[in-house]
ROVEXZA-496964 format. One record per residue (C-alpha): residue in three letters; x, y, z. Coordinates in nm, 3 decimals. Layout:
N
   aa        u        v        w
  ala        X        Y        Z
...
END
This chain:
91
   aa        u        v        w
  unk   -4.626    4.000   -4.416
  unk   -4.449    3.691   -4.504
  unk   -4.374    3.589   -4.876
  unk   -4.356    3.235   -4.945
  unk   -4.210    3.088   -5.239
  unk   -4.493    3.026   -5.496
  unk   -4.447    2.724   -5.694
  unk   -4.201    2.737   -5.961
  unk   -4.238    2.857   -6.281
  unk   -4.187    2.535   -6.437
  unk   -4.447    2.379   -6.222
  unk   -4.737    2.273   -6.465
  unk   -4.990    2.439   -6.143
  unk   -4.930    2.809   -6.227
  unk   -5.023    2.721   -6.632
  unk   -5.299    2.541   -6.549
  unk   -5.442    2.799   -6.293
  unk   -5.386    3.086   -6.544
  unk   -5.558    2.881   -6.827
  unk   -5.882    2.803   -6.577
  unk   -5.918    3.133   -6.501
  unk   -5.850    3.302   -6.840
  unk   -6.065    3.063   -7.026
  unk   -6.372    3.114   -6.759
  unk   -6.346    3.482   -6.842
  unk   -6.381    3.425   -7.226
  unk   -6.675    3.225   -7.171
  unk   -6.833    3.503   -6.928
  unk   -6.804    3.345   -6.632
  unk   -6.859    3.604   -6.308
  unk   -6.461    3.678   -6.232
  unk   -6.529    3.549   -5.850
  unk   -6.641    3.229   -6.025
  unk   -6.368    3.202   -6.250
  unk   -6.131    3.280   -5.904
  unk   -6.303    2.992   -5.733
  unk   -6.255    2.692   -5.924
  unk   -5.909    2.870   -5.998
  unk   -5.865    2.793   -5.628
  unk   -5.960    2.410   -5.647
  unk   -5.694    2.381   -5.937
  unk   -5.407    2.493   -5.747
  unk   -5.553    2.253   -5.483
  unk   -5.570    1.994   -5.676
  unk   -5.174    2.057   -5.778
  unk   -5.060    2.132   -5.436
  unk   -5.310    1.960   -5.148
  unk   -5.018    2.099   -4.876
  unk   -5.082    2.447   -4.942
  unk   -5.316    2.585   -4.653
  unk   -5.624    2.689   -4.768
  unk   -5.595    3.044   -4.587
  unk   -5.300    3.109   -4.851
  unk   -5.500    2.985   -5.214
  unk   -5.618    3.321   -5.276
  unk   -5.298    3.561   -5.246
  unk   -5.088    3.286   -5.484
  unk   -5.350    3.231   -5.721
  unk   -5.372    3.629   -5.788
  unk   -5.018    3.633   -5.778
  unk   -5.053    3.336   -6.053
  unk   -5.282    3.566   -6.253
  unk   -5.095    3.921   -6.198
  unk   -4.744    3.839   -6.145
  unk   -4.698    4.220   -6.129
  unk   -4.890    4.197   -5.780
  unk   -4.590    4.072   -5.656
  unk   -4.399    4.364   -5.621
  unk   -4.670    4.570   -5.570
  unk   -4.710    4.412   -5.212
  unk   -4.329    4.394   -5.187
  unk   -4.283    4.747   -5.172
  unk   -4.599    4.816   -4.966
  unk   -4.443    4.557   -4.729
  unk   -4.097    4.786   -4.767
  unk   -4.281    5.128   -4.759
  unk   -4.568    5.087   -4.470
  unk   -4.634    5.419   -4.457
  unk   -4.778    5.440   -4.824
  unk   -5.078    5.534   -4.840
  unk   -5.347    5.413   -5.091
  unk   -5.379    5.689   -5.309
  unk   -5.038    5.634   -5.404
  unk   -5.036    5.261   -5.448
  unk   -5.362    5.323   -5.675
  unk   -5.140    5.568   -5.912
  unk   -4.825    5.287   -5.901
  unk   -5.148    5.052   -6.043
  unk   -5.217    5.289   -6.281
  unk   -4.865    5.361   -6.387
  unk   -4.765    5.028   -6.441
END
């Protein structure tokens, strides 16, 4: 697993990606809706992403705490997902 650097927190992408998504929730959008067109806003913000890699920053985006949750599965391989579900849980 390689972990890129997602843009910066400064970067006006990650506000406006959070604030598409989180607004198409409160107005009951489907959340794979909401995740789509939270996809064409990072797009929009940073055309040289690849499209193959949209998806893991935008949940990042959303979830920072994903993060480190696929950190340490990337540092512990042999975790199984039982355990990562009580981690989830936990945190």
């Amino acid at each position: 697993m390689f972990f890129e650097k997602i843009p910066e927190k400064g970067c006006k992408c990650t506000i406006a990606v959070r604030n598409t998504f989180f607004n198409l929730i409160n107005k009951n959008y489907k959340t794979a809706d909401a995740l789509k067109l939270s996809f064409k806003v990072l797009k929009y913000h940073h055309p040289e992403i690849p499209d193959h890699k949209i998806p893991k920053r935008v949940a990042i985006m959303i979830n920072p705490k994903l993060k480190n949750i696929l950190w340490s599965l990337f540092l512990n391989p042999e975790k199984t997902f039982y355990k990562l579900e009580l981690e989830i849980i936990l945190i």
